[in-house]
PDB file of N, CA, C, O and CB in Angstrom:
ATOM      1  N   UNK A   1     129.507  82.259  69.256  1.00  0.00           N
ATOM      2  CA  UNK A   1     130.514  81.285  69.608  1.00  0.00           C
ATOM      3  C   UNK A   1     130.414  80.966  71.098  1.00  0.00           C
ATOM      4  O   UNK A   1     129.926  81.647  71.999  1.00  0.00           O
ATOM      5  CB  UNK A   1     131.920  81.800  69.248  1.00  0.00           C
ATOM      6  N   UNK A   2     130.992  79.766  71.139  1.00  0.00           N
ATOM      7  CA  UNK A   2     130.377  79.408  73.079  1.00  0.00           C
ATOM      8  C   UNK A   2     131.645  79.909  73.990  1.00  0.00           C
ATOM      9  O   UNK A   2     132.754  80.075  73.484  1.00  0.00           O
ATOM     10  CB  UNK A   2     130.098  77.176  73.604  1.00  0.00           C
ATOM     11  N   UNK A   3     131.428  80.092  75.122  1.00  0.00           N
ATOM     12  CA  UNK A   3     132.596  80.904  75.579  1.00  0.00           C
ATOM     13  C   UNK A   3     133.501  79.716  76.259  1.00  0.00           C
ATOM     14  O   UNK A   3     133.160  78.569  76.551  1.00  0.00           O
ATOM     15  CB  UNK A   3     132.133  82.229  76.707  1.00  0.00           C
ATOM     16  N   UNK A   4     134.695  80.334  76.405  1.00  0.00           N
ATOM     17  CA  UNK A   4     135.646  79.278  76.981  1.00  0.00           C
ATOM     18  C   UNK A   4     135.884  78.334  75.324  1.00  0.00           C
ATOM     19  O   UNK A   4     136.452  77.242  75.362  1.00  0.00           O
ATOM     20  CB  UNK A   4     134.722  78.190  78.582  1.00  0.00           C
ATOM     21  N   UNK A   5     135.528  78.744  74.363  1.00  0.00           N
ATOM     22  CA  UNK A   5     136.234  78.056  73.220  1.00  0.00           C
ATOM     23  C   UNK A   5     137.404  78.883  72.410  1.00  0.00           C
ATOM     24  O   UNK A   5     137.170  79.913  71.778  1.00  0.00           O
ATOM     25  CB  UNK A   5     135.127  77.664  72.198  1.00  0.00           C
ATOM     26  N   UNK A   6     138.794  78.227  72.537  1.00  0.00           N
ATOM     27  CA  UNK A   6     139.591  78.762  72.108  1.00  0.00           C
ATOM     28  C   UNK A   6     140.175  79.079  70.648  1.00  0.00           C
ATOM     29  O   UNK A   6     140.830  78.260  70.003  1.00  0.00           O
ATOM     30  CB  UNK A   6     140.103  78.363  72.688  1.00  0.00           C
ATOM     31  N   UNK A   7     139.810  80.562  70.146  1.00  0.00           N
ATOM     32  CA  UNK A   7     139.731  80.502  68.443  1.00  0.00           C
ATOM     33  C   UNK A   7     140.952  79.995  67.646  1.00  0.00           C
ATOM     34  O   UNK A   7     142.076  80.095  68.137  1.00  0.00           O
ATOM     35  CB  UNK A   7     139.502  81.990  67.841  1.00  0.00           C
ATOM     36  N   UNK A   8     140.824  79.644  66.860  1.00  0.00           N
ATOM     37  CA  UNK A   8     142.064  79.055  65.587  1.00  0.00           C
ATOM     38  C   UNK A   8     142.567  79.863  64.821  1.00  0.00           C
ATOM     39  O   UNK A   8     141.807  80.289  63.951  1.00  0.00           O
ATOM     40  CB  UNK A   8     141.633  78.104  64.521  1.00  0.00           C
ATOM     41  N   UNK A   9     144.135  80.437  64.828  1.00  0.00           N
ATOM     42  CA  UNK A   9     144.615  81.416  64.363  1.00  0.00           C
ATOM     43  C   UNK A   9     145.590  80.419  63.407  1.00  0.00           C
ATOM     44  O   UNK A   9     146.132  79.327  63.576  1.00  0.00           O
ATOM     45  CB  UNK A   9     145.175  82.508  65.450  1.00  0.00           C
ATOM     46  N   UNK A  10     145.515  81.362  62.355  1.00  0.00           N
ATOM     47  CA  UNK A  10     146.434  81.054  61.445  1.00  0.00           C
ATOM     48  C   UNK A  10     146.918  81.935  60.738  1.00  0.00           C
ATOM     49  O   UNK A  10     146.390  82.979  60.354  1.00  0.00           O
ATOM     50  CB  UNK A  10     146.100  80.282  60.752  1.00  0.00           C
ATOM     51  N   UNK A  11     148.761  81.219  60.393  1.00  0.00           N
ATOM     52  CA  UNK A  11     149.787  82.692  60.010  1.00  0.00           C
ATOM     53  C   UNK A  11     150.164  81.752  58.682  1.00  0.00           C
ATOM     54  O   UNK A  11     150.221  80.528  58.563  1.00  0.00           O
ATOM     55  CB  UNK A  11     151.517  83.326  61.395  1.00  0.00           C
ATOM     56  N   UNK A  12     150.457  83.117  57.485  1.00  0.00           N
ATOM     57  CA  UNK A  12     150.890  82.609  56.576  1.00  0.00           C
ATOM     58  C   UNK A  12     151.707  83.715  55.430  1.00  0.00           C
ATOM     59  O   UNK A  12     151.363  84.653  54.711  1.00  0.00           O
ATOM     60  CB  UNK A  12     149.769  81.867  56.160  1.00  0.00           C
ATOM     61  N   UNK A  13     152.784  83.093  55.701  1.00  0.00           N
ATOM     62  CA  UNK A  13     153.683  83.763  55.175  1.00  0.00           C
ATOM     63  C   UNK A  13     154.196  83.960  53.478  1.00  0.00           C
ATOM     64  O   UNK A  13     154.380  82.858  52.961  1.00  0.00           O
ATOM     65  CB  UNK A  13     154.518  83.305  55.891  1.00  0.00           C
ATOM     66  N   UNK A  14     154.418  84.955  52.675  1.00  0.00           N
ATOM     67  CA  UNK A  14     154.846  85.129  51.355  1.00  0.00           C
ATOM     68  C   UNK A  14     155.744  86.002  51.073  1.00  0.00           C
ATOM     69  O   UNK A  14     155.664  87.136  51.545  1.00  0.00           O
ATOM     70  CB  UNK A  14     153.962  85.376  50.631  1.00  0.00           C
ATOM     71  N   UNK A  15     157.007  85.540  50.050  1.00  0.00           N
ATOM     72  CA  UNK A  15     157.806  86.274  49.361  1.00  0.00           C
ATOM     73  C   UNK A  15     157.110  87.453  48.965  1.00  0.00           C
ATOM     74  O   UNK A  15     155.923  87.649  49.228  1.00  0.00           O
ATOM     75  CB  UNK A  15     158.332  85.590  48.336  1.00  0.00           C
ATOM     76  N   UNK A  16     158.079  88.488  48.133  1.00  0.00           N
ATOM     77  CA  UNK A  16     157.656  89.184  47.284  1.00  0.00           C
ATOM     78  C   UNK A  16     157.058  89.012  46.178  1.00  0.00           C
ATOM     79  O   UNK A  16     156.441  89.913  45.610  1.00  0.00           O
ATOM     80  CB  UNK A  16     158.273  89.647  47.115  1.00  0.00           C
ATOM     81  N   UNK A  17     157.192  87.637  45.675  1.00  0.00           N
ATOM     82  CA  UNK A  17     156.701  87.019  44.222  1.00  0.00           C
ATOM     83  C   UNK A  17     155.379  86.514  44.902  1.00  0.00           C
ATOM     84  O   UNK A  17     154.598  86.140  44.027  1.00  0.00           O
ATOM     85  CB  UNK A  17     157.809  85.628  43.361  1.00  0.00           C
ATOM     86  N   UNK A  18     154.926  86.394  46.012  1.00  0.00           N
ATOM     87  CA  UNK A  18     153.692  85.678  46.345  1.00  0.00           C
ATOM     88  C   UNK A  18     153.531  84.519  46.954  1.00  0.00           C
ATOM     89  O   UNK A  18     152.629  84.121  47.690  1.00  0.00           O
ATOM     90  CB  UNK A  18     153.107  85.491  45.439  1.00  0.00           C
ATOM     91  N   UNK A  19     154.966  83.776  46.387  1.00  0.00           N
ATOM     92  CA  UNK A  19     154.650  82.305  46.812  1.00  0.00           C
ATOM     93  C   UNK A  19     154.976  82.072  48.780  1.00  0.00           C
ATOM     94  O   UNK A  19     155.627  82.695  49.618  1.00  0.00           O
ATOM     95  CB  UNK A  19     155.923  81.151  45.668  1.00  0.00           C
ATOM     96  N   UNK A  20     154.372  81.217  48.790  1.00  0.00           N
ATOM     97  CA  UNK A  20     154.444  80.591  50.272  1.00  0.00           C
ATOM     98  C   UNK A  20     155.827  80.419  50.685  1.00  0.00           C
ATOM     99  O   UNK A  20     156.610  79.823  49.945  1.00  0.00           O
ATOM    100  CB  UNK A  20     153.739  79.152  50.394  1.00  0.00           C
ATOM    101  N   UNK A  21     156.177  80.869  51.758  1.00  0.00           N
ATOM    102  CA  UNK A  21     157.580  80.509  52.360  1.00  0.00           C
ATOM    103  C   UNK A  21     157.075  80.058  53.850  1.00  0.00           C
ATOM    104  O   UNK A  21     156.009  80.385  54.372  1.00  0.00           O
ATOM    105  CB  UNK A  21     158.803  81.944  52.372  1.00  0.00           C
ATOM    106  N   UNK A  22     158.181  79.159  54.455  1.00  0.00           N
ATOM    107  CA  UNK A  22     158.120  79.105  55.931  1.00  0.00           C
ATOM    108  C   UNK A  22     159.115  79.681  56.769  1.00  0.00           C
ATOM    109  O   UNK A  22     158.913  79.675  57.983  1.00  0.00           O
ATOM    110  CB  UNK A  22     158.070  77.877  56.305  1.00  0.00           C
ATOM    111  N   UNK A  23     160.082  80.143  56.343  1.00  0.00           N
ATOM    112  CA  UNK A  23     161.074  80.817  56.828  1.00  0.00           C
ATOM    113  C   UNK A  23     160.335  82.553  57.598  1.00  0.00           C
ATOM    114  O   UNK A  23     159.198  82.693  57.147  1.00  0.00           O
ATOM    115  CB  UNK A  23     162.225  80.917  55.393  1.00  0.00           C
ATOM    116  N   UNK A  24     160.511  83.099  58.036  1.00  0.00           N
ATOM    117  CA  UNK A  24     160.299  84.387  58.396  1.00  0.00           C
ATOM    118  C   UNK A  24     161.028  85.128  58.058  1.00  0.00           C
ATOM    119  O   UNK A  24     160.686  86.305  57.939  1.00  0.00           O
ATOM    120  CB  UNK A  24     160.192  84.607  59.422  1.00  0.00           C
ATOM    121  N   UNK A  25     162.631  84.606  57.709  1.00  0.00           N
ATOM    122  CA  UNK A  25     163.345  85.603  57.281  1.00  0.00           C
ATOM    123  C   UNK A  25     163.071  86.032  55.743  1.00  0.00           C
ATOM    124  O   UNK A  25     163.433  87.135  55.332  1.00  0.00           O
ATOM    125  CB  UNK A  25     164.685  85.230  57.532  1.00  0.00           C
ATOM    126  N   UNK A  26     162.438  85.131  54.957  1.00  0.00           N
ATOM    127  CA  UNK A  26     162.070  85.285  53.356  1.00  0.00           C
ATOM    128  C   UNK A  26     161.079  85.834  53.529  1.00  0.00           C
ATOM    129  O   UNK A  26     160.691  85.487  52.414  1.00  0.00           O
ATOM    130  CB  UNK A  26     161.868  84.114  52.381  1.00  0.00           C
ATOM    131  N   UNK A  27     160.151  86.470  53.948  1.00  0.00           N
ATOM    132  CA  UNK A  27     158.563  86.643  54.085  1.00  0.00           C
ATOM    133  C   UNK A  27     158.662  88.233  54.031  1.00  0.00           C
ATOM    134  O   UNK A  27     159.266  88.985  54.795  1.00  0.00           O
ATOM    135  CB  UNK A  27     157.739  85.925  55.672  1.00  0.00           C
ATOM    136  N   UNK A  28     157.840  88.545  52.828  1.00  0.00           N
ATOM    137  CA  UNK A  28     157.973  89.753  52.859  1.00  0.00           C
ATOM    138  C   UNK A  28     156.334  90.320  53.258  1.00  0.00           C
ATOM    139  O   UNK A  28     156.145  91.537  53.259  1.00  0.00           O
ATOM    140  CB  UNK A  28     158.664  90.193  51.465  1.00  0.00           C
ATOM    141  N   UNK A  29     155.458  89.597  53.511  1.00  0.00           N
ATOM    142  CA  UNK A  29     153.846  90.102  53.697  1.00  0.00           C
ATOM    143  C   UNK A  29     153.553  88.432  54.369  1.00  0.00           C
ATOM    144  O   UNK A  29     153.843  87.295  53.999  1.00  0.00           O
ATOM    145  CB  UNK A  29     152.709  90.692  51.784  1.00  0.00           C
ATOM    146  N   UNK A  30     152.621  89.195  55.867  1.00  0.00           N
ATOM    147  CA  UNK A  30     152.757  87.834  56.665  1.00  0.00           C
ATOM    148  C   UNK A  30     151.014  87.825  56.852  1.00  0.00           C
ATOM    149  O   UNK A  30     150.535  88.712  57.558  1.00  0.00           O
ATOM    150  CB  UNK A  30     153.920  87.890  58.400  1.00  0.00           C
ATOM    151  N   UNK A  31     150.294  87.037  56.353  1.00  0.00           N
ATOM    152  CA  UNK A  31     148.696  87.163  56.668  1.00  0.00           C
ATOM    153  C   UNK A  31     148.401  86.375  57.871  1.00  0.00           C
ATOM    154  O   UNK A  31     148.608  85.162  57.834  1.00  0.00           O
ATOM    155  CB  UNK A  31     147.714  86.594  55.442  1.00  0.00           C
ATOM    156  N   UNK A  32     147.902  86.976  59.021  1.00  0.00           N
ATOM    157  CA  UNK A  32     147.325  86.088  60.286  1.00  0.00           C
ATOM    158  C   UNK A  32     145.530  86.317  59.851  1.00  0.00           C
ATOM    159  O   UNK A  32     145.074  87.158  59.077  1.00  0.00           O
ATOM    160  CB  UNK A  32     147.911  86.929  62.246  1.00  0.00           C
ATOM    161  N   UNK A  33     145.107  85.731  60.292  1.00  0.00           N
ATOM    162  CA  UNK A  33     143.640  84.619  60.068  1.00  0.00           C
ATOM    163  C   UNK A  33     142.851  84.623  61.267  1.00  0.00           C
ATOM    164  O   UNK A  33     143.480  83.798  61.929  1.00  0.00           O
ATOM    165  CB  UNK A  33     144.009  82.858  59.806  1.00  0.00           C
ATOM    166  N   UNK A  34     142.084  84.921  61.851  1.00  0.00           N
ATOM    167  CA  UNK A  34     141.461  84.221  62.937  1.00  0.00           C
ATOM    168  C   UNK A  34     139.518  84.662  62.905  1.00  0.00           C
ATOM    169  O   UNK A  34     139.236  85.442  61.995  1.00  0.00           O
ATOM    170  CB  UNK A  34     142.424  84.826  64.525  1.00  0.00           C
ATOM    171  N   UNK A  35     138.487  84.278  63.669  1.00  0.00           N
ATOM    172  CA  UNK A  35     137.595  84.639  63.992  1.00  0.00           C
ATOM    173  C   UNK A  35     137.066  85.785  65.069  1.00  0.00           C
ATOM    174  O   UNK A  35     136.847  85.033  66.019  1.00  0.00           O
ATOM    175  CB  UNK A  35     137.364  83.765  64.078  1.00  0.00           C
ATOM    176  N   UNK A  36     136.745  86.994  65.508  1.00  0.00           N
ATOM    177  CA  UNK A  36     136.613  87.912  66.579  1.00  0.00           C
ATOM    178  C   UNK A  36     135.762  87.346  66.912  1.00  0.00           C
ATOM    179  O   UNK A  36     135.325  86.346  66.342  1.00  0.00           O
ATOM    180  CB  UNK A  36     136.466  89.245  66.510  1.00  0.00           C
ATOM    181  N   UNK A  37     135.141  88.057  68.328  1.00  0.00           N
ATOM    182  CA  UNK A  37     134.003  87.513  69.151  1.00  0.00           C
ATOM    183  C   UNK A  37     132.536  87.214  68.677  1.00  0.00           C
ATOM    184  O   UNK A  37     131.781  86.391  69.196  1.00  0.00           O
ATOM    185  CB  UNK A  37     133.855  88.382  70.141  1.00  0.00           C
ATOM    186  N   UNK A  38     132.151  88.354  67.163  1.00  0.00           N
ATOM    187  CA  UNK A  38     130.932  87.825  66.376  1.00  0.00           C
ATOM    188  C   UNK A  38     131.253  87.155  65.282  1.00  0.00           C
ATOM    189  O   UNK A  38     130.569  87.305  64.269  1.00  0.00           O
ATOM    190  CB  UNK A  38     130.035  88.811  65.946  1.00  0.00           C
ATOM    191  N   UNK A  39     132.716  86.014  65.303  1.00  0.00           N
ATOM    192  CA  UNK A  39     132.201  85.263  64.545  1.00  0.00           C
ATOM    193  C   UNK A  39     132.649  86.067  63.770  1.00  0.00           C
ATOM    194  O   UNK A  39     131.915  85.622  62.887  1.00  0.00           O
ATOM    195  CB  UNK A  39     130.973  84.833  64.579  1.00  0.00           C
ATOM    196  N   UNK A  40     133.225  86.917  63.223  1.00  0.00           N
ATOM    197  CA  UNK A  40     133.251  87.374  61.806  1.00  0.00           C
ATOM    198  C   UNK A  40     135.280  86.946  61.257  1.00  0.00           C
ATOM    199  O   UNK A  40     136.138  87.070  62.132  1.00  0.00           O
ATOM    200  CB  UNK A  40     132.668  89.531  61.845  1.00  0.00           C
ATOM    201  N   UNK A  41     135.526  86.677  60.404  1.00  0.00           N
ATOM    202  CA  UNK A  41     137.128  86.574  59.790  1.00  0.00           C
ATOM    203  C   UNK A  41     137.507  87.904  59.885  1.00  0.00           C
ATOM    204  O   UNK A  41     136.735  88.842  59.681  1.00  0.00           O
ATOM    205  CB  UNK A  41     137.364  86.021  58.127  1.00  0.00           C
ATOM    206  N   UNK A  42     138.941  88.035  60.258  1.00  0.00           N
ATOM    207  CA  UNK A  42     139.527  89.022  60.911  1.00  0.00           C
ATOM    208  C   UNK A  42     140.807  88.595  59.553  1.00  0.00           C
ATOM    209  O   UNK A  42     141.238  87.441  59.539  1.00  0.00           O
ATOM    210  CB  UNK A  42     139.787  88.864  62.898  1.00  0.00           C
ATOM    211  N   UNK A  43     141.070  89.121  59.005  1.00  0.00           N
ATOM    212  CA  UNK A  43     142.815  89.103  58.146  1.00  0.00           C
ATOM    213  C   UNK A  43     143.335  90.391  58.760  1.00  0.00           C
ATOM    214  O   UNK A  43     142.778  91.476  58.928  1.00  0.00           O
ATOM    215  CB  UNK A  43     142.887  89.280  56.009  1.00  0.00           C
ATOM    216  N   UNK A  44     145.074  89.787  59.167  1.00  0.00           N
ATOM    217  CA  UNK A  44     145.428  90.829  59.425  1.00  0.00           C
ATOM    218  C   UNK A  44     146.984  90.498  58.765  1.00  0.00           C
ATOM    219  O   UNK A  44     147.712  89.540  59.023  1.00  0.00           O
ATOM    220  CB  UNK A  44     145.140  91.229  60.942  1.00  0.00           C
ATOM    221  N   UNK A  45     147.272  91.858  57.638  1.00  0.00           N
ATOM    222  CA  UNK A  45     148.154  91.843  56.639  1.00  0.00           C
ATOM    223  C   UNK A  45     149.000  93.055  57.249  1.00  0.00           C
ATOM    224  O   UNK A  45     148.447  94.146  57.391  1.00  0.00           O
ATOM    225  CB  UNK A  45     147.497  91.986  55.111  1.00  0.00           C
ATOM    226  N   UNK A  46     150.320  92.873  57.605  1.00  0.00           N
ATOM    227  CA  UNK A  46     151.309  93.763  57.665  1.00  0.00           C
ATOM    228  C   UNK A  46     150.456  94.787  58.576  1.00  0.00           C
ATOM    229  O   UNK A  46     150.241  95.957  58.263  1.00  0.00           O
ATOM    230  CB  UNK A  46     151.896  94.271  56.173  1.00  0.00           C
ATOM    231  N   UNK A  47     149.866  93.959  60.122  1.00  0.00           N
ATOM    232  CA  UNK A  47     149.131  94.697  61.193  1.00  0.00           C
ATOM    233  C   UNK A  47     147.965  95.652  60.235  1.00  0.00           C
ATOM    234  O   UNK A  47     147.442  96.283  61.154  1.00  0.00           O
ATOM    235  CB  UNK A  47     150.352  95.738  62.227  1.00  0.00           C
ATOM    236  N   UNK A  48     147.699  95.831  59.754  1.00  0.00           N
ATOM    237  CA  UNK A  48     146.146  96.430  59.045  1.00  0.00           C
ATOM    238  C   UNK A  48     145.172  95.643  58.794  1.00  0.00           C
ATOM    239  O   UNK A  48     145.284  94.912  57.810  1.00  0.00           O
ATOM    240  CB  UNK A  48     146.204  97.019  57.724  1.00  0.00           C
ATOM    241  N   UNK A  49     143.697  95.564  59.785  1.00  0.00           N
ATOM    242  CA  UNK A  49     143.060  94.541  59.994  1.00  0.00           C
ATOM    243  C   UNK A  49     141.658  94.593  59.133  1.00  0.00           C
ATOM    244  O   UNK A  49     140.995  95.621  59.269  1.00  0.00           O
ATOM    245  CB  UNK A  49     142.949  94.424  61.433  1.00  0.00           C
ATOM    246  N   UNK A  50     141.299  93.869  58.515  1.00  0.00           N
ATOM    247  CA  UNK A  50     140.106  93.730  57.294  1.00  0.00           C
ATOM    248  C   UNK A  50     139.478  93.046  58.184  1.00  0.00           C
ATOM    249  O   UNK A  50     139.946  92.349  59.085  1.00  0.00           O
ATOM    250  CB  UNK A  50     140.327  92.957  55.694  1.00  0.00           C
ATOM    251  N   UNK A  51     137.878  93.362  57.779  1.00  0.00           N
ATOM    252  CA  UNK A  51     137.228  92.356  58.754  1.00  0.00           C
ATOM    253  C   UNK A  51     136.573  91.728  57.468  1.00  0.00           C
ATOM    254  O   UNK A  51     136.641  92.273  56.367  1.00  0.00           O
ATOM    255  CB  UNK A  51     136.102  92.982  60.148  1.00  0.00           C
ATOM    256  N   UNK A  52     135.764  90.218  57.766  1.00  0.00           N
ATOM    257  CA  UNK A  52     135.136  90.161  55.751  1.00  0.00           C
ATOM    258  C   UNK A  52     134.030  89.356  56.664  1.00  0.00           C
ATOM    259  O   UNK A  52     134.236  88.681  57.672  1.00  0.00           O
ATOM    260  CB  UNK A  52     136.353  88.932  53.855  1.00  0.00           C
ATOM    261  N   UNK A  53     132.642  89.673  55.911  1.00  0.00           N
ATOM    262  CA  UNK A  53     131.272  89.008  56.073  1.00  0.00           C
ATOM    263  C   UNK A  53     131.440  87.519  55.223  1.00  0.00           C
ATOM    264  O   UNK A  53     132.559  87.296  54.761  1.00  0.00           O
ATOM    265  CB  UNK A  53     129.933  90.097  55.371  1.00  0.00           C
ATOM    266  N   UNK A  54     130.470  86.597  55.027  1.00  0.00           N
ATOM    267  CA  UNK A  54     130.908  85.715  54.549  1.00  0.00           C
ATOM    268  C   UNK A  54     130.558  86.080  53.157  1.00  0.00           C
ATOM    269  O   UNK A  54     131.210  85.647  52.208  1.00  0.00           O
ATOM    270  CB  UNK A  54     130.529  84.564  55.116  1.00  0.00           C
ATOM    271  N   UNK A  55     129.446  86.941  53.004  1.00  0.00           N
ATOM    272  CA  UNK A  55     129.277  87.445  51.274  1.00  0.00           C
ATOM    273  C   UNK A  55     130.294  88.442  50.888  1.00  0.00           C
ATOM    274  O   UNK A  55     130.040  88.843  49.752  1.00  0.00           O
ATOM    275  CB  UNK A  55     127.741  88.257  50.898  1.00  0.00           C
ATOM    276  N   UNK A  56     131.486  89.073  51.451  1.00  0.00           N
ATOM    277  CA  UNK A  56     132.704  89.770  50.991  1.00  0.00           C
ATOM    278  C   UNK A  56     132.731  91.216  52.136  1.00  0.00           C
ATOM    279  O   UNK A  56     131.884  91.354  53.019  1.00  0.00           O
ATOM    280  CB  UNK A  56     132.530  90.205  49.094  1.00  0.00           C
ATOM    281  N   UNK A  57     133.578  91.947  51.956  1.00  0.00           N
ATOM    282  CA  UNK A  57     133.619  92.405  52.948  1.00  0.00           C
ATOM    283  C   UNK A  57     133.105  93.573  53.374  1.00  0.00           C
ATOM    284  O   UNK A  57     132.264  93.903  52.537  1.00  0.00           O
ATOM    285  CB  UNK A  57     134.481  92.341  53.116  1.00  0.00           C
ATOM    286  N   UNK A  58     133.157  94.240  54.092  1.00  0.00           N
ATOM    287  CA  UNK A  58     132.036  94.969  55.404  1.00  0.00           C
ATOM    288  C   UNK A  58     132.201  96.127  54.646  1.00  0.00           C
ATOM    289  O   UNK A  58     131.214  96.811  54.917  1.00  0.00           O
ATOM    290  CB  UNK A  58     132.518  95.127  57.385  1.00  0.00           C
ATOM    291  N   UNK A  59     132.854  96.692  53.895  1.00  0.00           N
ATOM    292  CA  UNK A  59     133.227  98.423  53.266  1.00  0.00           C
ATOM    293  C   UNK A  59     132.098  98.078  52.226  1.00  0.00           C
ATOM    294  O   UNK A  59     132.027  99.083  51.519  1.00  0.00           O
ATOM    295  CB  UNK A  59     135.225  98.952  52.406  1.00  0.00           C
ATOM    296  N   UNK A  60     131.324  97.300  51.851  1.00  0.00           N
ATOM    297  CA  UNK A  60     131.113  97.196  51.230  1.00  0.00           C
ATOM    298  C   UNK A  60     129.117  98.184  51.219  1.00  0.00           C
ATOM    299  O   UNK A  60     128.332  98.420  50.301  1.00  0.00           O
ATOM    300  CB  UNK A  60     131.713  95.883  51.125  1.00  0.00           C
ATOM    301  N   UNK A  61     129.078  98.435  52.601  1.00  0.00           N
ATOM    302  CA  UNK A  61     128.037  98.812  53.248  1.00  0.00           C
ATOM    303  C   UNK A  61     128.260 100.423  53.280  1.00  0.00           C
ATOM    304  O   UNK A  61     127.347 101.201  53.556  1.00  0.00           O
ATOM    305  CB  UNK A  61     127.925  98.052  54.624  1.00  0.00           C
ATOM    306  N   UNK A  62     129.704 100.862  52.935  1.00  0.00           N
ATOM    307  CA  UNK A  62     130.129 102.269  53.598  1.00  0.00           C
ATOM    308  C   UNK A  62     129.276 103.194  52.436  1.00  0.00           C
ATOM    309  O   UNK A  62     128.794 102.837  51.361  1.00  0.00           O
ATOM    310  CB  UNK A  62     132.142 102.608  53.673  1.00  0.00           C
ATOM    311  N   UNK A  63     129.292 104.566  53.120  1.00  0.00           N
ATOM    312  CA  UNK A  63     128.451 105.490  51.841  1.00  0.00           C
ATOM    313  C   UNK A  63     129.866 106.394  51.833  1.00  0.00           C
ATOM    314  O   UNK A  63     129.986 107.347  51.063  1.00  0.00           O
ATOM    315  CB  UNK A  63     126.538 106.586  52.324  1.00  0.00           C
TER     316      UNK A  63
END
């Protein structure tokens, strides 16, 4: 990624049933979105951060 480019974060919020809310006060699991410095998708669910390759994600390498 070129430096001095500012990454695109995105938050998205869900009830307990799943569906989409915009409220914060209804939101029971809040997913933020963004890219780290290699480029890789970062989800971060209730602060516990997954990192995912674009073929699925990185545990997928673990022994």
């Amino acid at each position: 990624m070129a430096e001095g480019v500012r990454l695109r974060r995105t938050v998205e919020m869900f009830d307990t049933s799943g569906r989409a809310v915009s409220d914060p006060a209804q939101a029971s699991r809040v997913v933020t979105s963004y890219y780290d410095d290699e480029g890789r998708l970062v989800r971060r669910v209730l602060g516990k951060a997954v990192i995912l390759r674009p073929d699925g994600p990185d545990d997928q390498d673990r022994e």
